[in-house]
C-alpha positions as CSV (number, residue, x, y, z in Angstrom):
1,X,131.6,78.5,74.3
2,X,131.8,81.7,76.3
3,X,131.7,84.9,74.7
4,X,130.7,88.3,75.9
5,X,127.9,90.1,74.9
6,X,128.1,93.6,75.4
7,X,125.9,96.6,74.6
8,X,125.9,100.4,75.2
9,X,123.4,102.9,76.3
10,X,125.2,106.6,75.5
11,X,123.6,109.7,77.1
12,X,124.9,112.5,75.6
13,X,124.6,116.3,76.6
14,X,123.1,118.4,73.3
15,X,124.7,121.9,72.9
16,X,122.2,124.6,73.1
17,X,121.6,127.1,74.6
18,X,119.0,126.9,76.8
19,X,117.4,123.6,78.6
20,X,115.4,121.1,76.5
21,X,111.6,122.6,77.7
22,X,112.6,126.0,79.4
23,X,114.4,129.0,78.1
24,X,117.1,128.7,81.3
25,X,120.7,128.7,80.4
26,X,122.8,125.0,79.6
27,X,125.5,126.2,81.7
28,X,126.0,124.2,84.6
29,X,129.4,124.7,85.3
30,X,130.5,128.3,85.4
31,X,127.4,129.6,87.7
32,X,126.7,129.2,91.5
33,X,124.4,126.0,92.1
34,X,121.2,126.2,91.7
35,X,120.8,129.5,89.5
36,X,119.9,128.3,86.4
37,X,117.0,127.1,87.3
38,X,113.2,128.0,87.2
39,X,109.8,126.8,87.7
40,X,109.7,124.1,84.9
41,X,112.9,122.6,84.9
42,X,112.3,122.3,89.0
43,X,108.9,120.9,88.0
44,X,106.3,123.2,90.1
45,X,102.9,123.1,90.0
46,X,101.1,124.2,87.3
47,X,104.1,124.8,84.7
48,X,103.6,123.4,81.3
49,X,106.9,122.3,79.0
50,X,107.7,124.1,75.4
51,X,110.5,121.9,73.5
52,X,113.4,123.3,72.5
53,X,113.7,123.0,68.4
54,X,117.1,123.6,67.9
55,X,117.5,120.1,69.9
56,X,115.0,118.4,68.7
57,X,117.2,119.5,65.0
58,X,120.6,118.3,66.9
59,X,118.7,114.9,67.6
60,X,118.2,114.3,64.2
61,X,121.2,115.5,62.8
62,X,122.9,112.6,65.0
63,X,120.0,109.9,63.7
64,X,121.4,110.8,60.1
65,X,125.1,110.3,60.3
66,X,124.1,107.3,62.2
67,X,122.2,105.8,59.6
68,X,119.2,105.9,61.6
69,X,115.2,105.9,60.6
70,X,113.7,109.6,61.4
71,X,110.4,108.5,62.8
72,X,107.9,111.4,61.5
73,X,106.0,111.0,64.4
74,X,106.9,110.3,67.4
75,X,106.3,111.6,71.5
76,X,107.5,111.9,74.7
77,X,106.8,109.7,77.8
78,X,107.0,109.8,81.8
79,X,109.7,108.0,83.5
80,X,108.9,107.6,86.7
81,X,111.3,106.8,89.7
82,X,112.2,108.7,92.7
83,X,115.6,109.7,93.3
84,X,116.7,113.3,95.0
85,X,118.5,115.0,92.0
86,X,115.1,114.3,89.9
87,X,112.7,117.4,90.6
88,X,109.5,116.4,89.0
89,X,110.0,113.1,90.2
90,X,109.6,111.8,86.8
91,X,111.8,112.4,83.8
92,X,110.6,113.1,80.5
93,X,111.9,111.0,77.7
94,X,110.8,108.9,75.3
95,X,109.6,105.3,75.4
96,X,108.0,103.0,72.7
97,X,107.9,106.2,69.8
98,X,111.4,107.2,69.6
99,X,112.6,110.5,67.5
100,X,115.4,107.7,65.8
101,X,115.6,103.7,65.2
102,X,117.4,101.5,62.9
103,X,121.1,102.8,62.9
104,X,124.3,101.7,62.6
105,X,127.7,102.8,63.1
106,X,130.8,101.2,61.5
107,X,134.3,100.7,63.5
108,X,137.7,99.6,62.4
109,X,138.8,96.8,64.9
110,X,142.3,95.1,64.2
111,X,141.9,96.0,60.4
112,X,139.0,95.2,60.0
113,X,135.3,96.7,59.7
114,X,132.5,95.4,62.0
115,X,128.5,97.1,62.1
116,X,127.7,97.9,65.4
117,X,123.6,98.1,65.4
118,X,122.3,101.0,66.8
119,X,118.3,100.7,68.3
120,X,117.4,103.7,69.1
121,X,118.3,107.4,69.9
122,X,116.0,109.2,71.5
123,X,115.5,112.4,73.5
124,X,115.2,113.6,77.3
125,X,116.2,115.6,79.6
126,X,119.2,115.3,82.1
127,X,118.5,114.8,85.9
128,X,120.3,117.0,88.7
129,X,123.7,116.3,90.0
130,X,124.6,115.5,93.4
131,X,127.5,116.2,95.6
132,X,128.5,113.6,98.1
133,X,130.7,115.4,100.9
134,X,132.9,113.1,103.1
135,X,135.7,111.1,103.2
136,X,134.9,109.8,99.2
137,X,132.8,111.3,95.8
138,X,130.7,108.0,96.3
139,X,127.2,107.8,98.6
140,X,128.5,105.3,100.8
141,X,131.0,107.3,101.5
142,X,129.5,110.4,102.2
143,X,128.1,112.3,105.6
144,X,125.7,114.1,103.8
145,X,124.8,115.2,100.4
146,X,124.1,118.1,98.2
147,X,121.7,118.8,95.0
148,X,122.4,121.3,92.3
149,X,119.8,121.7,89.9
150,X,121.7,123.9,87.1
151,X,121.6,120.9,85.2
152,X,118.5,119.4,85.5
153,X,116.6,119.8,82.2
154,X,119.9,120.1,80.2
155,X,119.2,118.0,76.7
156,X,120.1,114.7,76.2
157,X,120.2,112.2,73.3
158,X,120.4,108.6,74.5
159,X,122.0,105.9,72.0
160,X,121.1,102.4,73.0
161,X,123.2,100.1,70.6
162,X,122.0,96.4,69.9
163,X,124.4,93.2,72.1
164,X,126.9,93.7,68.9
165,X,129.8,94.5,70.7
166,X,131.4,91.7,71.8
167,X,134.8,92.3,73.5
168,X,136.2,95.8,76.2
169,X,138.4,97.2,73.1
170,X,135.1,96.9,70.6
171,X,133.0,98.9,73.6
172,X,136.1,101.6,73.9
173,X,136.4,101.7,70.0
174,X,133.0,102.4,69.6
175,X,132.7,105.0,72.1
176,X,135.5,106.7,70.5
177,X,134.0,106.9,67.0
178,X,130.8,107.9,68.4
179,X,132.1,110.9,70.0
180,X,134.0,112.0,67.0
181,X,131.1,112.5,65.1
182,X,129.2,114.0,67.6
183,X,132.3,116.5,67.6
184,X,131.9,116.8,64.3
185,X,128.2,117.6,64.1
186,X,128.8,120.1,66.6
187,X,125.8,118.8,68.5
188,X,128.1,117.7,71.9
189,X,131.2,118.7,73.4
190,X,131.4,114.6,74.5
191,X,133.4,116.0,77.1
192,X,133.4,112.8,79.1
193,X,135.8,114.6,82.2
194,X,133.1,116.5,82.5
195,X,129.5,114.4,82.1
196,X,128.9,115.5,78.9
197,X,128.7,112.1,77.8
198,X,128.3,109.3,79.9
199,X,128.0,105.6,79.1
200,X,126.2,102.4,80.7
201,X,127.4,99.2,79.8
202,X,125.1,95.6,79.6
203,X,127.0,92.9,79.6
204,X,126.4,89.1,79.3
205,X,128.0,86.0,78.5
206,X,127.0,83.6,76.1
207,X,127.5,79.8,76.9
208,X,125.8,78.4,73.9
209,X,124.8,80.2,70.3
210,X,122.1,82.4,70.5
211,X,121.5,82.2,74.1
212,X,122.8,85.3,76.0
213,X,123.2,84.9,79.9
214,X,122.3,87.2,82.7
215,X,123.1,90.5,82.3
216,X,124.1,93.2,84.9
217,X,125.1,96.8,84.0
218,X,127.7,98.7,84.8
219,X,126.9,102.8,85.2
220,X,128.0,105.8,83.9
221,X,131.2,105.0,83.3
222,X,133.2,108.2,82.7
223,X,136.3,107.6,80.2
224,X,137.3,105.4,77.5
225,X,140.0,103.7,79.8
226,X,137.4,103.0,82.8
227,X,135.0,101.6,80.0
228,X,137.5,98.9,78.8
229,X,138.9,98.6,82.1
230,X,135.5,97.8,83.9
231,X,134.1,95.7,80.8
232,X,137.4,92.9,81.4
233,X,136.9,92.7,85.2
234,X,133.0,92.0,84.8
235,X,133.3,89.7,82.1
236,X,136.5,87.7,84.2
237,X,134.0,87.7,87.0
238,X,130.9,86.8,85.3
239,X,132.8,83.4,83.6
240,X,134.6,82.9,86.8
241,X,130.9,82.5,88.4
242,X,129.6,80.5,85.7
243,X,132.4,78.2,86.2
244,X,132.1,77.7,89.6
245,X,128.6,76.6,88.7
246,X,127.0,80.1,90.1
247,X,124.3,82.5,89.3
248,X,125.2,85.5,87.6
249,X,122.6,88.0,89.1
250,X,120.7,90.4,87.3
251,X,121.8,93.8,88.9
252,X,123.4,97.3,88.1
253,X,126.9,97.6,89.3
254,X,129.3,100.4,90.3
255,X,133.0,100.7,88.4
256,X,135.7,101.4,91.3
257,X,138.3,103.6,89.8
258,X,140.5,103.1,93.1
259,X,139.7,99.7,93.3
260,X,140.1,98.5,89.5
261,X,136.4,96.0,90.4
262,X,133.2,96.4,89.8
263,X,130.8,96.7,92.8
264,X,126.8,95.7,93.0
265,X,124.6,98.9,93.4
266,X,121.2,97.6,93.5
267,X,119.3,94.7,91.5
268,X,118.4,96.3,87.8
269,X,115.2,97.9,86.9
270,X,113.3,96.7,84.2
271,X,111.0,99.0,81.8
272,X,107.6,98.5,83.7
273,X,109.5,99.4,87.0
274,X,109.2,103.0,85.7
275,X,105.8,103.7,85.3
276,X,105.8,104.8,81.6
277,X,103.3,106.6,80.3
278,X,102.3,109.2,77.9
279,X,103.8,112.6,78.6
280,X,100.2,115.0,78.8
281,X,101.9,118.1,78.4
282,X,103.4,117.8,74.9
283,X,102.2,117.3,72.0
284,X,103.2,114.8,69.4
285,X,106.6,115.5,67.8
286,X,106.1,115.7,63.7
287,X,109.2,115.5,61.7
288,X,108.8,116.6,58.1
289,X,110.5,115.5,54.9
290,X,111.4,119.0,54.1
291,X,112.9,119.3,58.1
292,X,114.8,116.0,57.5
293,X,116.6,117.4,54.2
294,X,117.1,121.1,55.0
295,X,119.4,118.9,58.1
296,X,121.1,116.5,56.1
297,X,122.8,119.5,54.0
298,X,124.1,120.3,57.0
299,X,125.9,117.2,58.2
300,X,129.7,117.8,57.1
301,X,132.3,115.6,55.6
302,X,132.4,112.7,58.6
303,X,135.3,111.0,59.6
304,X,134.6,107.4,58.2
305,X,134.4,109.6,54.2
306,X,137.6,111.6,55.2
307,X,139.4,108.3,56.4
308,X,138.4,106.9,53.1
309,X,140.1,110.4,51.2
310,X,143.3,110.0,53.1
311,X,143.9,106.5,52.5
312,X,144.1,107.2,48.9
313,X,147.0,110.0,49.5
314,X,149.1,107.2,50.9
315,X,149.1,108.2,54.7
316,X,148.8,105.5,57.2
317,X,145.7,104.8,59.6
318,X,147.6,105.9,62.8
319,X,149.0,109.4,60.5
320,X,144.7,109.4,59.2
321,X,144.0,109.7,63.2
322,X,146.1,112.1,64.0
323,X,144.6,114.8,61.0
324,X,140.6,113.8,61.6
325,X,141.2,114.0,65.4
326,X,139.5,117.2,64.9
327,X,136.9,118.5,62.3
328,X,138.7,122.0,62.7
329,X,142.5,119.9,62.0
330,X,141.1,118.0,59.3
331,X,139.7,121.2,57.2
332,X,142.7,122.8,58.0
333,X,145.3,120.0,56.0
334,X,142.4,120.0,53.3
335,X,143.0,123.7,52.9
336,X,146.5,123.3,53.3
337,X,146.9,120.0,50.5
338,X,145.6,122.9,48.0
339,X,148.9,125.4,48.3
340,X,150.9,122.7,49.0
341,X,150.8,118.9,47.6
342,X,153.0,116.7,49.7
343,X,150.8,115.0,52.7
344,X,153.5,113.2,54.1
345,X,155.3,116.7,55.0
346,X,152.5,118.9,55.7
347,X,151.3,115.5,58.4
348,X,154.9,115.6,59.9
349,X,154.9,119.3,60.6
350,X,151.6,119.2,62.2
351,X,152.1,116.1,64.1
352,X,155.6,117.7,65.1
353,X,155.3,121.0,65.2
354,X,151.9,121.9,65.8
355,X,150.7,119.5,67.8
356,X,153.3,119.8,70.2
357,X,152.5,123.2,70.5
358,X,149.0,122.5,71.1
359,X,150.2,120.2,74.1
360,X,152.5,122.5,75.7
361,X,149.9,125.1,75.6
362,X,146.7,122.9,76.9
363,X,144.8,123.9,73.8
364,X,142.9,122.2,70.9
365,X,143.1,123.0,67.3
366,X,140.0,125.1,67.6
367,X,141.9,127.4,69.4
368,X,144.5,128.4,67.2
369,X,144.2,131.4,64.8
370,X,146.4,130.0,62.2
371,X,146.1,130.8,58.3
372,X,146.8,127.3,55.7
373,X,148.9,129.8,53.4
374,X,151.0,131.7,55.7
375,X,151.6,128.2,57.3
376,X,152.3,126.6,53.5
377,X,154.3,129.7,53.1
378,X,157.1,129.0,56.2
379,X,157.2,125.5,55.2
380,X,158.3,126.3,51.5
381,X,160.8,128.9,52.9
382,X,162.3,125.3,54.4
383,X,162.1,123.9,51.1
384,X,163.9,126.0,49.7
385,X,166.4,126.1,52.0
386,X,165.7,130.0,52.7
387,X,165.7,129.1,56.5
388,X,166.4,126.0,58.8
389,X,164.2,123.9,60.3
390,X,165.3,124.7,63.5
391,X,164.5,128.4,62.8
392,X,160.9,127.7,61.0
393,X,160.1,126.0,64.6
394,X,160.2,128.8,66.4
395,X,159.3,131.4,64.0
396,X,156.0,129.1,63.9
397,X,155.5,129.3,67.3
398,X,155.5,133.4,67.4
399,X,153.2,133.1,65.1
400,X,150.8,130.8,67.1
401,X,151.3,133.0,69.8
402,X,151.4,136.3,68.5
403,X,149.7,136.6,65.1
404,X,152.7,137.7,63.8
405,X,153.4,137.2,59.8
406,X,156.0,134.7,60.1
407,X,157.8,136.1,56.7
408,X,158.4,139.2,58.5
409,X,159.5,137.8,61.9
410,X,161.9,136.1,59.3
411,X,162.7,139.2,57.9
412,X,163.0,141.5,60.5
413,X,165.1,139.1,62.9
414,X,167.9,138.5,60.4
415,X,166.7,134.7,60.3
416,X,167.4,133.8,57.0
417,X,169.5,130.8,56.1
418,X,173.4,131.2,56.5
419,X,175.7,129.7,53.6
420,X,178.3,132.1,53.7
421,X,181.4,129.5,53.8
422,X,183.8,130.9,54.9
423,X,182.2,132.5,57.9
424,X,180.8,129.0,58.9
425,X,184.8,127.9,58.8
426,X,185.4,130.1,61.5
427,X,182.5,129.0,63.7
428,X,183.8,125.6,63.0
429,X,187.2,126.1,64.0
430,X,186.0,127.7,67.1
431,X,184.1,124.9,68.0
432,X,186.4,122.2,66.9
433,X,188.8,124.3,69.9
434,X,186.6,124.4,72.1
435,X,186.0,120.9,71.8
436,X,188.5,118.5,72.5
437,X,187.4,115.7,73.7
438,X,185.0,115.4,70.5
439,X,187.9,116.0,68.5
440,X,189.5,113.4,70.1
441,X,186.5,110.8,70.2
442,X,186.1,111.4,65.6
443,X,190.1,110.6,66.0
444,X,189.4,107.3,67.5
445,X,186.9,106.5,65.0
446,X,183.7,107.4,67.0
447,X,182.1,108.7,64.3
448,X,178.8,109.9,65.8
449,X,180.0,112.2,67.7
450,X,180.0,114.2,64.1
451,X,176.4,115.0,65.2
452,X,177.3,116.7,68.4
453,X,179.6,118.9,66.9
454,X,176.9,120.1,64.1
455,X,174.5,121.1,67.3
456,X,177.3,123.3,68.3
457,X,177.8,124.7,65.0
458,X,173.7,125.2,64.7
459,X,174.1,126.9,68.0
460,X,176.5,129.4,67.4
461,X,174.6,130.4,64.7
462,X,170.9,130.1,66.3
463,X,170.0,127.7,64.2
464,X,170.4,129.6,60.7
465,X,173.3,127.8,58.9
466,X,172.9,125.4,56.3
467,X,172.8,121.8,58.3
468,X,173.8,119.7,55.0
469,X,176.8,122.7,54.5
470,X,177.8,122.7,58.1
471,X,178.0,118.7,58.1
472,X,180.2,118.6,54.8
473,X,182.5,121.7,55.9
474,X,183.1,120.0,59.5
475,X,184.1,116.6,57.9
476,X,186.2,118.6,55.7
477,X,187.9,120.3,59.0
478,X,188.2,117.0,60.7
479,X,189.9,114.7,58.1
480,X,192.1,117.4,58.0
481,X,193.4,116.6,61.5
């Protein structure tokens, strides 16, 4: 029996403001390198650290709607190892006392529901980041490097999930979930494009129950498509090995996004390779009762209880994705549901209409300034067949763009439905001459080419006649012939 063992260690950047144990700025990105930086976070002499509440807050808000133990005491630790984007030369994290133990986070695989353990989340800080300048973004391929230090010190949670996981879609489903309710706490961006979370993979294979093989790890993997990708070619080559009769060796490996393989890096550290011990300059961390509620009231609806909600409406799990792909999407159709009590509708003119827009505009739901009744409002004006859909598309997206009410862009561009017979008889005659080939194609009994002819129709009239009245008057026109 050979099965894949698989577990994840997610580091994820926190969203403050300033750096875990210094008041310099998160932002890492939108600054020269090596600005944002100051004596603690470069770890000078003589600096002492102050932690930063608000993350120690975020922290626990995760541990919660992960199901996690909030340890009431806990405390840092030194990890030490050398490398040239760490300035202290240690990092400070948290060892044997973490801030959050004994989680678990549920994911829907094939239909069904499997527990994926979680061990641990615990807090430190984020190392440097270095630039590789050469023919390749790798070290090997590099003349020479560069360190910026803006994000050294940055705050981190790391989740280290128990060997639950035991197949690449599992690992990539899992990841997924994990960074929709960080989303939804508001805690991370889990921007993964741009290292705001980052994942490590350990994987093993099992050749008899209970017994998990040699494991190697494969690092900071940067999207859910690399994670699944690099997760089948290590496990292909671990049972290829083992059938060969070979070693799998114990080492961290390198996923090679041109190369679609997994490459060794180095052999893998164990704990006492990094020298842990006690960090002096901090306290202990004491977690109250009273801090542990005052954050539970703020965890919001989470996308496992909204799934749930959905469900009973009738919509379908790939229709529940698309509405709780975004906490600010997913309070929007609740708002919405309460002018306006069809689901299935207000989900296709979302999906449709919004969400298109959204794509052809490169933005996210966040982003839009859009009000659930003047939205209900343009798809009643449908309903009642006051104006077309064609027409409530665009009159949408003016809206979007410009703010504009969308009853007076109705209004004041003459937009209203058309059902005024016996002008759409002469905009069909006119298109029925102009034509002929059409005409001739419904003649021979090519029926669908009834649905060309309507386009025409809609066009002359930008979209404001009445489609079921346009379709009954040009059958009339044609039988006629």
């Amino acid at each position: 029996m050979l099965k894949p063992v698989i577990g994840l260690e997610v580091h994820a950047q926190l969203s403050t403001e300033t750096k875990l144990f210094c008041s310099c700025s998160t932002d890492h990105e939108n600054v020269p390198p090596n600005t944002n930086v100051c004596p603690i976070c470069m770890g000078f002499p003589g600096v002492l650290p102050v932690l930063n509440k608000k993350a120690v807050e975020f922290a626990i808000k995760a541990g919660l709607a992960l199901n996690c133990e909030i340890s009431n005491y806990s405390k840092f630790d030194r990890k030490n190892y050398f490398y040239p984007d760490l300035p202290k030369g240690y990092q400070i994290s948290q060892y044997d006392l973490p801030l959050c133990k004994n989680g678990y986070l549920e994911i829907f695989v094939d239909g069904e529901v499997k527990k994926i353990r979680i061990k641990r989340i615990h807090l430190e800080e984020d190392a440097g980041k270095l630039l590789h300048i050469g023919t390749g973004d790798r070290l090997s391929e590099a003349d020479y490097s560069l360190v910026d230090f803006n994000r050294a010190g940055i705050p981190l949670i790391e989740i280290v999930t128990e060997p639950d996981i035991n197949s690449p879609q599992e690992a990539r489903i899992f990841l997924q979930e994990l960074r929709l309710i960080l989303r939804y706490l508001e805690i991370s961006s889990g921007d993964m494009e741009k290292g705001s979370l980052r994942c490590d993979a350990n994987i093993s294979i099992q050749t008899q129950e209970g017994v998990l093989g040699t494991r190697t790890e494969i690092k900071n993997v940067n999207s859910f498509y690399s994670l699944e990708k690099a997760l089948e070619y290590e496990i292909e080559r671990q049972i290829e090995l083992l059938k060969n009769g070979e070693q799998v060796i114990q080492e961290t490996r390198h996923w090679d996004e041109k190369k679609q393989k997994t490459v060794s890096l180095r052999g893998k550290e164990e704990a006492e390779d990094y020298r842990y011990f006690p960090e002096p300059d901090l306290p202990p961390l004491i977690v109250t009762e009273e801090m542990k509620e005052k954050i539970k009231k703020e965890i919001p609806v989470l996308p496992k209880e909204l799934r749930r909600k959905y469900f009973a409406l009738g919509l379908l799990p790939n229709e529940v994705e698309i509405i709780i792909s975004e906490r600010e999407l997913a309070e929007f159709f609740d708002k919405s549901l309460v002018l306006y009590t069809n689901p299935k509708n207000l989900l296709n003119w979302i999906s449709v209409e919004i969400l298109s827009y959204l794509n052809d505009n490169n933005m996210s739901f966040k982003d839009l300034n859009i009000l659930p009744e003047k939205f209900i409002k343009l798809i009643q004006m449908v309903d009642k067949n006051e104006i077309t859909r064609p027409v409530a598309k665009d009159v949408l997206r003016k809206y979007l763009t410009t703010g504009k009410d969308p009853e007076k862009i109705v209004e004041e561009e003459g937009l209203k439905t058309v059902s005024d017979t016996s002008y759409l008889q002469e905009v069909i005659q006119k298109v029925i001459l102009n034509n002929e080939k059409a005409v001739s194609d419904w003649k021979k009994g090519k029926k669908q080419v009834l649905n060309f002819l309507v386009g025409q129709v809609m066009k002359e009239t930008k979209g404001r006649a009445s489609l079921d009245l346009v379709k009954n008057l040009l059958e009339e026109e044609l039988n006629k012939l």
